[in-house]
MARFIZA-301155 format. One record per residue (C-alpha): residue number from 1; x, y negated, z negated. Coordinates in Angstrom, 2 decimals, padded with zeros to 5 digits. Each point is the difference from the previous one (the first is absolute). Example, Ala and Ser with C-alpha at 12.3 -4.5 7.8 and 13.67 -1.06 7.14 Angstrom:
2
@nr->1; xx->012.30; yy->004.50; zz->-007.80 $
@nr->2; xx->001.37; yy->-003.44; zz->000.66 $
This chain:
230
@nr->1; xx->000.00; yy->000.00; zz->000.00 $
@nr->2; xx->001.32; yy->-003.30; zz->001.61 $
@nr->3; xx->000.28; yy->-002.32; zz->-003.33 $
@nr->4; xx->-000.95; yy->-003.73; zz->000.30 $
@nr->5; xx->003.72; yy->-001.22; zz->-000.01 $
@nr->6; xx->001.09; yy->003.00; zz->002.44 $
@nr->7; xx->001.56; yy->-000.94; zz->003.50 $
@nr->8; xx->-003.31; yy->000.95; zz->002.41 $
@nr->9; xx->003.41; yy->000.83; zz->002.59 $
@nr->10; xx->003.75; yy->001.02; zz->-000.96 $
@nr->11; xx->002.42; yy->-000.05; zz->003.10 $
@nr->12; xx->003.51; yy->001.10; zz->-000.69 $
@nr->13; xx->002.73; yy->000.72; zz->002.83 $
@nr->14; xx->-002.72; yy->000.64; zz->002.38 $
@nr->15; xx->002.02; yy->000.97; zz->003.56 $
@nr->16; xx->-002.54; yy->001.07; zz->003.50 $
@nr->17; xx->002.15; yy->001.16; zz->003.11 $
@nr->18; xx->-001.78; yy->000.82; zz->003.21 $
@nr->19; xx->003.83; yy->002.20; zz->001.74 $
@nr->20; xx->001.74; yy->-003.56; zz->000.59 $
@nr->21; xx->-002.32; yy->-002.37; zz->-001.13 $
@nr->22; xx->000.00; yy->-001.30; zz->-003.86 $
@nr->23; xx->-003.65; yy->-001.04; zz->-000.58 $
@nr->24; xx->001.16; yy->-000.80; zz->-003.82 $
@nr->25; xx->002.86; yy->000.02; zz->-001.18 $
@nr->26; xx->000.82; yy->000.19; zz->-004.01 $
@nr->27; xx->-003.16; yy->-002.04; zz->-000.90 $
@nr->28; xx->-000.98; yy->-000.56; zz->-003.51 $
@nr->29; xx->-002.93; yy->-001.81; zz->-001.88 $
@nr->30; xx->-002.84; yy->000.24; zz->-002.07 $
@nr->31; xx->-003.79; yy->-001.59; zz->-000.02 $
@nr->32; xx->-001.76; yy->-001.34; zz->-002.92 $
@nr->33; xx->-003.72; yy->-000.07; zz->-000.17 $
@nr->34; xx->-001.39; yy->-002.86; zz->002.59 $
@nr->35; xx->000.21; yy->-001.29; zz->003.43 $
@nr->36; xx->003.24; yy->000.99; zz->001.86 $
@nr->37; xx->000.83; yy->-001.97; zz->003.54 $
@nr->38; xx->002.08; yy->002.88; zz->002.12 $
@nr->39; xx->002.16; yy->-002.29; zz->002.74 $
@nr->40; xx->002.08; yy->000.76; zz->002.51 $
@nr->41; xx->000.56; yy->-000.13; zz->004.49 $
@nr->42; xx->-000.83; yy->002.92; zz->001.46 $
@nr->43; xx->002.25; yy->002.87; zz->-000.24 $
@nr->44; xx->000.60; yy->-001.24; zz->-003.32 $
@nr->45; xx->-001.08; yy->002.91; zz->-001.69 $
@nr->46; xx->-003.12; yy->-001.10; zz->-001.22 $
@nr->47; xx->-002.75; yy->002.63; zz->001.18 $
@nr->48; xx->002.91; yy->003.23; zz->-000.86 $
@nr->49; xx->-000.19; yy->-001.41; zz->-003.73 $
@nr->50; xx->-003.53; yy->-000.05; zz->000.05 $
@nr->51; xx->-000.13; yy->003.26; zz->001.80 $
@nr->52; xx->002.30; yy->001.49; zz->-002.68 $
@nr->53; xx->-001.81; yy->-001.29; zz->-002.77 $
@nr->54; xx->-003.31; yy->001.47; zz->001.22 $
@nr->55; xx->001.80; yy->003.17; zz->000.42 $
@nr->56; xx->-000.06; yy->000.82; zz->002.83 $
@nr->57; xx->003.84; yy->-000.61; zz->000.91 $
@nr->58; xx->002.35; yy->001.70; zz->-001.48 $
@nr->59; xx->002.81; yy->-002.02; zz->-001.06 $
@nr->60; xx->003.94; yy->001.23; zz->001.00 $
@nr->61; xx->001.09; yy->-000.58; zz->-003.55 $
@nr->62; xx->-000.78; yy->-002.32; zz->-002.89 $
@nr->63; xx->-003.30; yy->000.14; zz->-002.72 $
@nr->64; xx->-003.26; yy->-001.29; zz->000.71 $
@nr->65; xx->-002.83; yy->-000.03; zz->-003.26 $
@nr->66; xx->-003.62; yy->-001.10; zz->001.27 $
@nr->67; xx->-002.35; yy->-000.53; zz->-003.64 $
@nr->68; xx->002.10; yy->001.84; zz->-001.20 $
@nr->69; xx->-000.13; yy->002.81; zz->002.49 $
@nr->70; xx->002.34; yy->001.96; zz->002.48 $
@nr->71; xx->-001.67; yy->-000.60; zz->002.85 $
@nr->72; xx->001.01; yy->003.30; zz->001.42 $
@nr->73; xx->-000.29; yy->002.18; zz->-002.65 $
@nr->74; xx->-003.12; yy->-001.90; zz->-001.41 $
@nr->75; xx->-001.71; yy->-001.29; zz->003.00 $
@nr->76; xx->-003.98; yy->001.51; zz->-001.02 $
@nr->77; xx->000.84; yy->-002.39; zz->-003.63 $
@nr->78; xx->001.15; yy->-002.59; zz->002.14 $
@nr->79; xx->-002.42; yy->-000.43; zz->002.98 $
@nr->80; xx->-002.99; yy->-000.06; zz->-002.76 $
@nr->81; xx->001.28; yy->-003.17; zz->-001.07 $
@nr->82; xx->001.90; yy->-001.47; zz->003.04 $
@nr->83; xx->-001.56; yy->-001.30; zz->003.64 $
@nr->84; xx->002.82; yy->-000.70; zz->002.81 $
@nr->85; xx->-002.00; yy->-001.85; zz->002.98 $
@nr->86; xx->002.19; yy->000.15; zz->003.13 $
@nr->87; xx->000.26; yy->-002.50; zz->002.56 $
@nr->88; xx->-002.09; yy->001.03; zz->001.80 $
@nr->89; xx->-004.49; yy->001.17; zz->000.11 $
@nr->90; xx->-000.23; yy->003.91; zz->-000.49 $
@nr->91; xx->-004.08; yy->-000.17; zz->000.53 $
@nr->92; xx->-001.00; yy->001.67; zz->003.39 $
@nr->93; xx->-001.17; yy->-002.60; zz->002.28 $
@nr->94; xx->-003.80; yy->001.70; zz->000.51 $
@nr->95; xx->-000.36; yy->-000.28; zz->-003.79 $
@nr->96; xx->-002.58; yy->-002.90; zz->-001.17 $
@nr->97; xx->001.30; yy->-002.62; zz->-002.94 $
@nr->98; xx->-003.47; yy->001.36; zz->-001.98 $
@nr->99; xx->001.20; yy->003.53; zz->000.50 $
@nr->100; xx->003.41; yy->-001.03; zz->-001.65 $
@nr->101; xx->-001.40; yy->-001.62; zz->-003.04 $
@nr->102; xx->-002.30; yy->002.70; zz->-000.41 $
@nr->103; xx->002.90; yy->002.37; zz->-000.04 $
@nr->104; xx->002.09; yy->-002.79; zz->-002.44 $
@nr->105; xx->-003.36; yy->000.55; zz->-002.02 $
@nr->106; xx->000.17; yy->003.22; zz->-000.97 $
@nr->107; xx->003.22; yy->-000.27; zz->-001.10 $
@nr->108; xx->000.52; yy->-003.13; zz->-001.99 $
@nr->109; xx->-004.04; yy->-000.69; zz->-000.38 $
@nr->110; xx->-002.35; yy->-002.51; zz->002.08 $
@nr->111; xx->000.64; yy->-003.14; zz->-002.15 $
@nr->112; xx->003.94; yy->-000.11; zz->000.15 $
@nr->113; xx->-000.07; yy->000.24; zz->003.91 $
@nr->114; xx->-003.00; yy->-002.25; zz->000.04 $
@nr->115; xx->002.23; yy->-002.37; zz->-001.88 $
@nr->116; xx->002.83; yy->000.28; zz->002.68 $
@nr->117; xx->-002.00; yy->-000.13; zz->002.75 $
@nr->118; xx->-001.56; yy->-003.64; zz->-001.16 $
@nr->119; xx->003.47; yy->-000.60; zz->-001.08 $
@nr->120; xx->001.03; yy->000.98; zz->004.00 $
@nr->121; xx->-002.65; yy->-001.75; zz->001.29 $
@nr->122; xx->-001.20; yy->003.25; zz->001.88 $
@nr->123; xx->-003.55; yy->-000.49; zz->-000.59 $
@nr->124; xx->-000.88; yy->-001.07; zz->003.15 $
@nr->125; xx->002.04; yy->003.18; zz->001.87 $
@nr->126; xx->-001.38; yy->002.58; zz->-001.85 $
@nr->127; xx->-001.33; yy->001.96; zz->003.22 $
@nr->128; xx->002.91; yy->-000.72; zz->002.06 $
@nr->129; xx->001.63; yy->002.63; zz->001.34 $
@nr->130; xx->004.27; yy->-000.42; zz->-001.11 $
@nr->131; xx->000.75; yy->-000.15; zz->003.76 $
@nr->132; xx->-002.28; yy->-002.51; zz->000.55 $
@nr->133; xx->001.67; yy->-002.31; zz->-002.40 $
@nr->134; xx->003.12; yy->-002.26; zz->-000.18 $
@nr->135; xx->003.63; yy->000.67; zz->-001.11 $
@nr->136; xx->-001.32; yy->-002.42; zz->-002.83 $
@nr->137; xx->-003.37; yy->001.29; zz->-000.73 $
@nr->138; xx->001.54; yy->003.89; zz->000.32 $
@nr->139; xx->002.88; yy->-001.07; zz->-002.62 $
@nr->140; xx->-002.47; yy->-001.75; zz->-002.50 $
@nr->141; xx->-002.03; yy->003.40; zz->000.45 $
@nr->142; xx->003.24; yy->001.71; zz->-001.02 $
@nr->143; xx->000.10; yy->-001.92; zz->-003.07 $
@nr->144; xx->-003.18; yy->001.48; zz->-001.31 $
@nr->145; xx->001.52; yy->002.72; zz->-001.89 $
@nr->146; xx->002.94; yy->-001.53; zz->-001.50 $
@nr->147; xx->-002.23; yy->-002.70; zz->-001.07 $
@nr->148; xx->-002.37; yy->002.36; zz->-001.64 $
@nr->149; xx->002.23; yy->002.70; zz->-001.15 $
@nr->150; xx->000.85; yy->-001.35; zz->-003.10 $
@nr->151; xx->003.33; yy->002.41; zz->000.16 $
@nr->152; xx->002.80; yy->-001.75; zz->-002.17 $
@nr->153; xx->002.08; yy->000.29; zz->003.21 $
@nr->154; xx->-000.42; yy->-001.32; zz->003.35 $
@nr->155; xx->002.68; yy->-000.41; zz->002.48 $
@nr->156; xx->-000.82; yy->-002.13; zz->003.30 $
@nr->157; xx->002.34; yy->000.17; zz->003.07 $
@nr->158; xx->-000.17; yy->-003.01; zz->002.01 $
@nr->159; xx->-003.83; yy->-000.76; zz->-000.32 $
@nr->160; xx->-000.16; yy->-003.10; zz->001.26 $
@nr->161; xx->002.12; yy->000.70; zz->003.29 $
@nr->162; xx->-001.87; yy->-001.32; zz->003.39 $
@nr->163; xx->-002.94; yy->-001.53; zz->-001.99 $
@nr->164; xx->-001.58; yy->-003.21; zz->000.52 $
@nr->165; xx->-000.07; yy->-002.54; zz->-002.36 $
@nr->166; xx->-004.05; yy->000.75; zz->-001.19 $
@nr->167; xx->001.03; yy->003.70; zz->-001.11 $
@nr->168; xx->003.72; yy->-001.06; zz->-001.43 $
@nr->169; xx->-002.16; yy->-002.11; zz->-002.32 $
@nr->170; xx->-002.92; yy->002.09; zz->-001.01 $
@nr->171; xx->002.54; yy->003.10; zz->-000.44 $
@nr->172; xx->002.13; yy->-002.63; zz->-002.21 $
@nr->173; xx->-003.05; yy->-000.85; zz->-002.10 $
@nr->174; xx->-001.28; yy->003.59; zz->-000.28 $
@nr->175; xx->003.35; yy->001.36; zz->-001.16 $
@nr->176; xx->000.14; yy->-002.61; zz->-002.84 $
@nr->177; xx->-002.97; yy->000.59; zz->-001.71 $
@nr->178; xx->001.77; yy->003.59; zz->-000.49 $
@nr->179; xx->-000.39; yy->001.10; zz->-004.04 $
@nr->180; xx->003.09; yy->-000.64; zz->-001.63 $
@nr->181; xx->000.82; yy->003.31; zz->-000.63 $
@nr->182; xx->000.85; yy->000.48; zz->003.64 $
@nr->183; xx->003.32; yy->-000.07; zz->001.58 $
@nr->184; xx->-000.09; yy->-001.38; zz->003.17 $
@nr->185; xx->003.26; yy->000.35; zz->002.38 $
@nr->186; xx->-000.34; yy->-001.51; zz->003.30 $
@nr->187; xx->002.51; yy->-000.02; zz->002.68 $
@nr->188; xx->-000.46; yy->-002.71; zz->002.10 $
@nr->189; xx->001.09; yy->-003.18; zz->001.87 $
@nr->190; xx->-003.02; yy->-002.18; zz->-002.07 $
@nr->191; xx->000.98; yy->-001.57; zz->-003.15 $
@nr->192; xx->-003.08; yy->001.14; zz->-002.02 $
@nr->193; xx->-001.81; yy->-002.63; zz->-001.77 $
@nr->194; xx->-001.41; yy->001.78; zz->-002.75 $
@nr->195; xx->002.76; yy->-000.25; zz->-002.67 $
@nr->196; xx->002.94; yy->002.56; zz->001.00 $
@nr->197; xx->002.09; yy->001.12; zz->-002.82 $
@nr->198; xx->003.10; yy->001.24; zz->001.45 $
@nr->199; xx->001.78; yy->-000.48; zz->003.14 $
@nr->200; xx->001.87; yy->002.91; zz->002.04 $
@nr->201; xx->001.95; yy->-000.49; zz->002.83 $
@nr->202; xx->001.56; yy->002.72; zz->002.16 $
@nr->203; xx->002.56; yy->-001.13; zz->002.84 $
@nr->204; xx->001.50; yy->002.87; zz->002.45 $
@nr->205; xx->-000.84; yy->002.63; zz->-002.77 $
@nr->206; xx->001.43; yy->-001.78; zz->-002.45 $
@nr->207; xx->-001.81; yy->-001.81; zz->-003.97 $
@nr->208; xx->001.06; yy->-003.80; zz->000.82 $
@nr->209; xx->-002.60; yy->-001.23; zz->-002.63 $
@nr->210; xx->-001.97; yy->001.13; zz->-002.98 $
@nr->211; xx->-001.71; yy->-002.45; zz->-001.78 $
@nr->212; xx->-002.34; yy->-003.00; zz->-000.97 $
@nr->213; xx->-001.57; yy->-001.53; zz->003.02 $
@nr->214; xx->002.27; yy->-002.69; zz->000.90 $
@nr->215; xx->-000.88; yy->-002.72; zz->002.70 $
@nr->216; xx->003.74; yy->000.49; zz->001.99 $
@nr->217; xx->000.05; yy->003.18; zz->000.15 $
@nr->218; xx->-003.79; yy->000.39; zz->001.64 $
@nr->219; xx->000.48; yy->-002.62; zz->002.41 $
@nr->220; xx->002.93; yy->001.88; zz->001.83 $
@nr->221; xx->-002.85; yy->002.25; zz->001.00 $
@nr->222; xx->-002.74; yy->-001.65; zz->000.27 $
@nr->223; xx->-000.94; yy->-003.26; zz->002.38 $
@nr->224; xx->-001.09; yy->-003.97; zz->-001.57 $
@nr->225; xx->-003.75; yy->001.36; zz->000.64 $
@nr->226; xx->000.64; yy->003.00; zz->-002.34 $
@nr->227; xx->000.14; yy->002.46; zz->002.83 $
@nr->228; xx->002.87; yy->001.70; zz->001.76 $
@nr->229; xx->002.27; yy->-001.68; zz->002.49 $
@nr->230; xx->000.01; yy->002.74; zz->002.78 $
């Protein structure tokens, strides 16, 4: 049992090679309880940490604790209390958005996913089908079950890539009215605006931050406007 003071994440010596390519090399961190801000170009690294985190990479050496959990020795104890929402919209296209929250329903009950879907702004979408919607409106769909879940850990991998500016900012808002209990770790190119704890930065597989959000070392990501310089 994860105590109150616990690191949610431990990170120690953590090393991915693909043959040739180092992914990560010798990383090591830990994450508090809060709101954690994952930055880095692509390539960086970014999506293999998540990946390893959410067990489902194995790592070439180092130690990786998830809640407290080896997550692969202990991934059934882990995935009860963990969500990792990829980059990109796993519902099949034919589904409807009503036949998603229905499914969310039954799972996490009607008035949590209810709650996200106002929070989404989905109400007007409901019998949509996914492939009938926008990269935004799909994504915000995504956000459903994270947003409902009430897991203690959610990891997000670049969830505001390709959006328009309407979604960036309903996503933003949804995320922050998150309980505090949740750990949210988002790897992204957005600064979010909804209090981030701690500041990573990964640069050609390498820890080049870890720390308080600091103005500096944002803006060498991010553009005046708060987005991305491509």
């Amino acid at each position: 049992m994860l105590r109150t003071n616990d690191p949610v994440i431990i990170v120690k010596n953590l090393t991915v090679k693909f043959r040739y390519i180092v992914a990560l090399e010798d990383v090591t961190f830990r994450i508090q309880r809060g709101k954690v801000l994952l930055l880095g170009s692509n390539g960086s690294g970014k999506t293999t940490l998540l990946r390893v985190l959410s067990g489902l990479l194995r790592p070439t050496k180092g130690v990786v604790k998830v809640l407290g959990y080896d997550p692969f020795t202990e991934s059934k104890e882990l995935y009860s209390k963990m969500l990792y929402i990829r980059d990109s919209e796993d519902y099949p296209y034919m589904l409807t958005v009503s036949t998603v929250v229905e499914m969310l329903s039954e799972i996490y009950g009607d008035s949590k996913v209810e709650k996200a879907v106002k929070l989404l702004r989905l109400e007007d979408h409901l019998f949509k089908r996914i492939g009938e919607l926008s990269k935004g409106l799909r994504r915000r769909v995504a956000m459903i079950e994270p947003i409902s879940s009430d897991r203690e850990l959610i990891l997000m991998d670049e969830p505001f890539s390709g959006l328009d500016a309407e979604s960036r900012r309903i996503i933003t808002q949804a995320l922050s009215e998150l309980p505090e209990k949740v750990t949210l770790v988002v790897a992204s190119h957005v600064p979010l605006n909804i209090g981030v704890d701690q500041v990573i930065v990964l640069e050609g597989g390498k820890l080049s931050y870890n720390g308080p959000y600091k103005t500096e070392v944002v803006q060498k990501y991010v553009g005046i406007d708060g987005f991305v310089c491509d």
